[in-house]
N, C-alpha and C positions, 0 to 999 in steps of 0.2 A: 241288380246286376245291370250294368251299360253296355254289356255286347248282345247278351238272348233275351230273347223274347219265349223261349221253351223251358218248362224246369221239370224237374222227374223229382217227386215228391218219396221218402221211401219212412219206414219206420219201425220201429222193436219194442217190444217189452221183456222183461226177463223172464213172461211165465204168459200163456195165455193165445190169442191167434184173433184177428181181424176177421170180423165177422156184419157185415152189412154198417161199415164205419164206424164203428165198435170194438173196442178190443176183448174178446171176454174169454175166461179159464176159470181154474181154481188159484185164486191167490191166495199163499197164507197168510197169517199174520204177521207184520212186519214194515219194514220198508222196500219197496221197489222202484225201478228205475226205467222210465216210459223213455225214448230217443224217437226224434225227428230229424230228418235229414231232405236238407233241397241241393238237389244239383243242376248245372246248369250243361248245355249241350259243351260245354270245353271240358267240361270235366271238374271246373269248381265248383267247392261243395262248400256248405256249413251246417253245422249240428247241435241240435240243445239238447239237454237232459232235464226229463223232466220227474224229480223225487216227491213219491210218492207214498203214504203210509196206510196198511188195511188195521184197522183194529176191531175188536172181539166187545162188543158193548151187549149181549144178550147173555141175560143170567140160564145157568143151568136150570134145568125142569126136576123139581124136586118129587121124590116119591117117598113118601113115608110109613115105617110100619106104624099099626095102631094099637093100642091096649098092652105093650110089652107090659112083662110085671118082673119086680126085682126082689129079693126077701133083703130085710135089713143083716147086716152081717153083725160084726162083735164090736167092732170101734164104732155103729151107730152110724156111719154115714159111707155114704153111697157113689161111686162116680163111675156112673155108664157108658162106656164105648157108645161115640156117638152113631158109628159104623152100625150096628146092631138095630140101629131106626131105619138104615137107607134100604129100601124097596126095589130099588134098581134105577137111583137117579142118574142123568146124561143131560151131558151139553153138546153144543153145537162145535166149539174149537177142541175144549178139551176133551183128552182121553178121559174116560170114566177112574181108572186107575190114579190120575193127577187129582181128581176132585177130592176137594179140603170138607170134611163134616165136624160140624159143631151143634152140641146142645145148649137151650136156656130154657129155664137153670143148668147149668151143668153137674149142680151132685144134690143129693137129698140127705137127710138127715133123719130122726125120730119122728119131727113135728110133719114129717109131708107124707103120716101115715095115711093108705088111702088112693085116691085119683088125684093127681097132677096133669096140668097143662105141662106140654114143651113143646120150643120154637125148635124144628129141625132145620139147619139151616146150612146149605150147602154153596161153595164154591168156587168159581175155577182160578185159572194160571193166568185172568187177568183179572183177576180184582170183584169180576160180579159175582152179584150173590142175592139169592132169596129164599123164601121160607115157607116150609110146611110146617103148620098145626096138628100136632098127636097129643093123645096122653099115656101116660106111664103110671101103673100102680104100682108104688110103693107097701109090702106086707112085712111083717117081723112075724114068721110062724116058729120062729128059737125065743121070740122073747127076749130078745137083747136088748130094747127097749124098756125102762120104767114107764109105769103107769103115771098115767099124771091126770092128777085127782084136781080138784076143784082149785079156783087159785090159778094165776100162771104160773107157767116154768121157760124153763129154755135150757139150750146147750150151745156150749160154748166151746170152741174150736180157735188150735193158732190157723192161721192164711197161710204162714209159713212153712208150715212140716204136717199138715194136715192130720194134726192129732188132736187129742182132746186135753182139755185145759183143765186138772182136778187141782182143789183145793184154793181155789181165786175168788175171792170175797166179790158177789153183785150188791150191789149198794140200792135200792130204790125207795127215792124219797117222794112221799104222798101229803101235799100241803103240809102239814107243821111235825108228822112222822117219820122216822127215816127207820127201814130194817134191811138188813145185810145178813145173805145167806152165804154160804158156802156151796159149788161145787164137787161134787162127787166123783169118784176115780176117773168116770165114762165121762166128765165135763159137763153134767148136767144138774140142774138148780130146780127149786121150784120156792116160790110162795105160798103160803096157805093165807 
C-alpha cells in the first residue's frame, strides 16, 4: 500500500478458532478453506484463500476372536462371515458400523480339516487397512467329508457358482505314467 503505514491483519477458517497463532478444532476429513485478510486504515482490503485438505492415513485397530470352530456342512465347503471374528474393532475417523471386514482364506473345504491360520483384516472409508492373526477350526462331526486314505486327493469346486464339480476327469502325469481319476458327485478325487 502507498498511503498507510497501519494494516489490521483478520482471518477464518471454516471449522476451528485461533489459539496462541494457531488455528486449531476438530477438522474432518475433507477439504477446507483457511482466508487471510489485510486492510489498510482507508478501508482497502485484499484476501487469499487458502485450500486445504485433512486426510484419514491411520489404519483401524483390529480385535479378533480366537479359536471360532465351524462344522463342515454338506456341499463340503465353508465361507465364514467375516464379521463373526471381529472382537470390537475401531477406528479413529470411521464409524465402527462403516468398517469393511474380510477373511484369508476366506472359505475352507474338506482338506483344512483341523486348525487353520486366518488374516482378519479390517477397514475403513478411506482405504486403510490392517491385520489380526486367529485361527479357526474347521470339524466334519456329520461326516460329510470322505475319508481320504493313503494317496492324494482333492476337491474340486467352479470359482464361479461355488459348487462342486462331479464327474470331471483329473489327469496326473508321473514321469513316463499318466492316470486319470474321476470326481465324485461332492467334486472330490483321490489317488491311491
Amino acid at each position: 500500500d502507498n498511503c498507510s503505514t497501519e494494516f489490521f491483519f483478520s482471518h477464518t477458517a471454516d471449522r476451528g478458532e485461533m489459539v496462541d497463532g494457531t488455528y486449531r478444532g476438530e477438522f474432518e476429513v475433507g477439504n477446507h478453506i483457511f482466508s487471510i485478510k489485510v486492510e489498510d486504515a482507508s478501508g482497502n482490503f485484499d484476501q487469499c484463500f487458502i485450500e486445504f485438505e485433512i486426510v484419514d492415513t491411520i489404519p483401524p485397530v483390529p480385535l479378533c476372536r480366537n479359536g471360532l470352530s465351524f462344522g463342515m456342512n454338506e456341499s463340503g465347503f465353508i465361507q465364514p462371515n467375516p464379521i463373526l471374528f471381529d472382537l470390537g474393532s475401531y477406528d479413529n475417523c470411521t464409524d465402527v458400523s462403516s468398517l469393511n471386514y474380510r477373511i484369508e482364506p476366506s472359505s475352507f473345504d474338506c482338506f483344512d480339516h483341523g486348525i487353520n491360520p486366518v488374516s482378519f483384516i479390517v477397514s475403513d472409508a478411506y482405504g486403510n487397512e490392517t491385520v489380526c492373526t486367529t485361527e479357526v477350526v474347521i470339524t466334519d462331526p456329520q461326516q460329510y467329508c470322505p475319508p481320504i486314505e493313503q494317496g492324494v486327493g482333492g476337491f474340486l469346486i467352479d470359482p464361479a457358482e461355488f459348487r462342486e464339480v462331479s464327474q470331471l476327469p483329473v489327469r496326473v502325469i508321473h514321469l513316463a505314467d499318466t492316470t486319470i481319476v474321476y470326481t465324485d458327485d461332492k467334486g472330490y478325487y483321490q489317488l491311491e
